[in-house]
TORKOL-4160 file (C-alpha; in steps of 0.2 Angstrom, whole numbers, padded with zeros to 4 digits, m for minus):
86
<pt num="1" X="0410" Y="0623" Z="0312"/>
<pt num="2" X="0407" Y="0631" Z="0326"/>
<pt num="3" X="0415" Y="0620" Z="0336"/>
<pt num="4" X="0432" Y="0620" Z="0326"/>
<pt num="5" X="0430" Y="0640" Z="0329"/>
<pt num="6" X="0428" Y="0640" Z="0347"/>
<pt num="7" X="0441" Y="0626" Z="0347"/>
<pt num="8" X="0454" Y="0636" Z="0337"/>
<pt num="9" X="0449" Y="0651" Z="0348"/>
<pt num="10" X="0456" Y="0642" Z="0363"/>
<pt num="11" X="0473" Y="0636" Z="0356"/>
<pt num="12" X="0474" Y="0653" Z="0355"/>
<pt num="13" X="0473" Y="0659" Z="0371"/>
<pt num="14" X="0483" Y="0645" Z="0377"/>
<pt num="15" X="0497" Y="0651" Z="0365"/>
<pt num="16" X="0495" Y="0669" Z="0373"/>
<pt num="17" X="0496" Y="0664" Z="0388"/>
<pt num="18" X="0513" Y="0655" Z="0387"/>
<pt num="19" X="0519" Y="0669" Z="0378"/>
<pt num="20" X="0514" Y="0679" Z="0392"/>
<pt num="21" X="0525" Y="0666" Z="0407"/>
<pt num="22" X="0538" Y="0669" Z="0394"/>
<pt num="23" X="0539" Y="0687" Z="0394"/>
<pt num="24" X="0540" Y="0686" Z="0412"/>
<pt num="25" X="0554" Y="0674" Z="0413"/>
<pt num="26" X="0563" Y="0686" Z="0400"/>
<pt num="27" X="0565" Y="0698" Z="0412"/>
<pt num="28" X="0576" Y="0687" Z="0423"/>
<pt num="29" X="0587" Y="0689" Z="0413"/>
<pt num="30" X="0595" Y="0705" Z="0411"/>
<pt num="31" X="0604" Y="0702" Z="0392"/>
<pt num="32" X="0587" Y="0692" Z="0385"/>
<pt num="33" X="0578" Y="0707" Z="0384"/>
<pt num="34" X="0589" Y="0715" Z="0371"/>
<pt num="35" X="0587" Y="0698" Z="0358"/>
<pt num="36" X="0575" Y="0699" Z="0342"/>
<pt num="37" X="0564" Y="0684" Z="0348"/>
<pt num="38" X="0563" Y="0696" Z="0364"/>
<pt num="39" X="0555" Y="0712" Z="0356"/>
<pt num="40" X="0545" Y="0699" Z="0345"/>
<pt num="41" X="0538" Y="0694" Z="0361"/>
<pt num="42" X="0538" Y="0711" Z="0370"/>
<pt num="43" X="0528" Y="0718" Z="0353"/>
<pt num="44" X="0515" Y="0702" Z="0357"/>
<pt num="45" X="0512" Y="0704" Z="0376"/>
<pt num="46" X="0515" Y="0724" Z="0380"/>
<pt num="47" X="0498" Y="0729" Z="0374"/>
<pt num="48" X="0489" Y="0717" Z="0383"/>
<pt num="49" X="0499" Y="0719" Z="0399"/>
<pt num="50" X="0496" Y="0737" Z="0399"/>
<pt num="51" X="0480" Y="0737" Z="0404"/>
<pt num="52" X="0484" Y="0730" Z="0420"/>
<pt num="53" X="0496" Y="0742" Z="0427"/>
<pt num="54" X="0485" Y="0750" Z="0438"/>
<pt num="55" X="0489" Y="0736" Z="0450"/>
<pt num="56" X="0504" Y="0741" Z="0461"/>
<pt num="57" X="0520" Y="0728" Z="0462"/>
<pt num="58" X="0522" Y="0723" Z="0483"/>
<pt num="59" X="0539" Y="0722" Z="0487"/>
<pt num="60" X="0546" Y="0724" Z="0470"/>
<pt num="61" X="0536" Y="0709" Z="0461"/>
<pt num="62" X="0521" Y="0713" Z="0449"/>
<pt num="63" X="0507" Y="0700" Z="0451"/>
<pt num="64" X="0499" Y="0709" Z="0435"/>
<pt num="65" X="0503" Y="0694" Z="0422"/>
<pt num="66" X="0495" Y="0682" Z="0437"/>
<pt num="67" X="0478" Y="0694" Z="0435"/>
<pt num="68" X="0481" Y="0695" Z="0416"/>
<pt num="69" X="0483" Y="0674" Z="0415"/>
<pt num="70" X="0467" Y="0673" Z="0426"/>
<pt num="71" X="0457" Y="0683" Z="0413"/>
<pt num="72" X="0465" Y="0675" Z="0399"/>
<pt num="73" X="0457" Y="0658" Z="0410"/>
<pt num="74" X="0441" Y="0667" Z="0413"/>
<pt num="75" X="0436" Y="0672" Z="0394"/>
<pt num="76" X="0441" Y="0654" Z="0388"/>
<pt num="77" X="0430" Y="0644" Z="0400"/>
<pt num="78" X="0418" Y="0659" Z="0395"/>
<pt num="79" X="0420" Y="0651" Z="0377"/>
<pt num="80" X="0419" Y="0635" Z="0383"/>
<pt num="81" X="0402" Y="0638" Z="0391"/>
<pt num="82" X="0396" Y="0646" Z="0376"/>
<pt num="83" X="0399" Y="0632" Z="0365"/>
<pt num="84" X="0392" Y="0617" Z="0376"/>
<pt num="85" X="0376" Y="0632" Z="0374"/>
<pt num="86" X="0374" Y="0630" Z="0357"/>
């Protein structure tokens, strides 16, 4: 049981994370941004991504959904390595 959960939690996080690389690539495009599947998404990611605007963009490009991938990567082999514990 506790596998399915730590297995389900994962999916998860994967699923949240190519939500995120999706975000990002909406905003290449100026008129994506303005779609219903776009605020959808935007709803989904904003909260998460604001907690990592204290890191400034260099030359114009924002490497904060990089850091916020890395925790997403950080807190699932977190889960992993608490499930091969118990």
């Amino acid at each position: 049981m506790f596998a399915y959960l730590i297995w389900c939690l994962n999916w998860l996080i994967n699923a949240y994370i190519l939500l995120i690389v999706v975000w990002c690539l909406l905003s290449w495009f100026p008129m994506a941004r303005e779609t219903r599947l776009s605020e959808i998404i935007n709803r989904l990611v904003e909260p998460y991504m604001h907690w990592f605007d204290f890191i400034p963009p260099l030359g114009g490009i924002s490497f904060s959904p990089v850091v916020a991938i890395i925790v997403l990567y950080l807190m699932q082999d977190g889960l992993t390595f608490l499930a091969h514990l118990i």
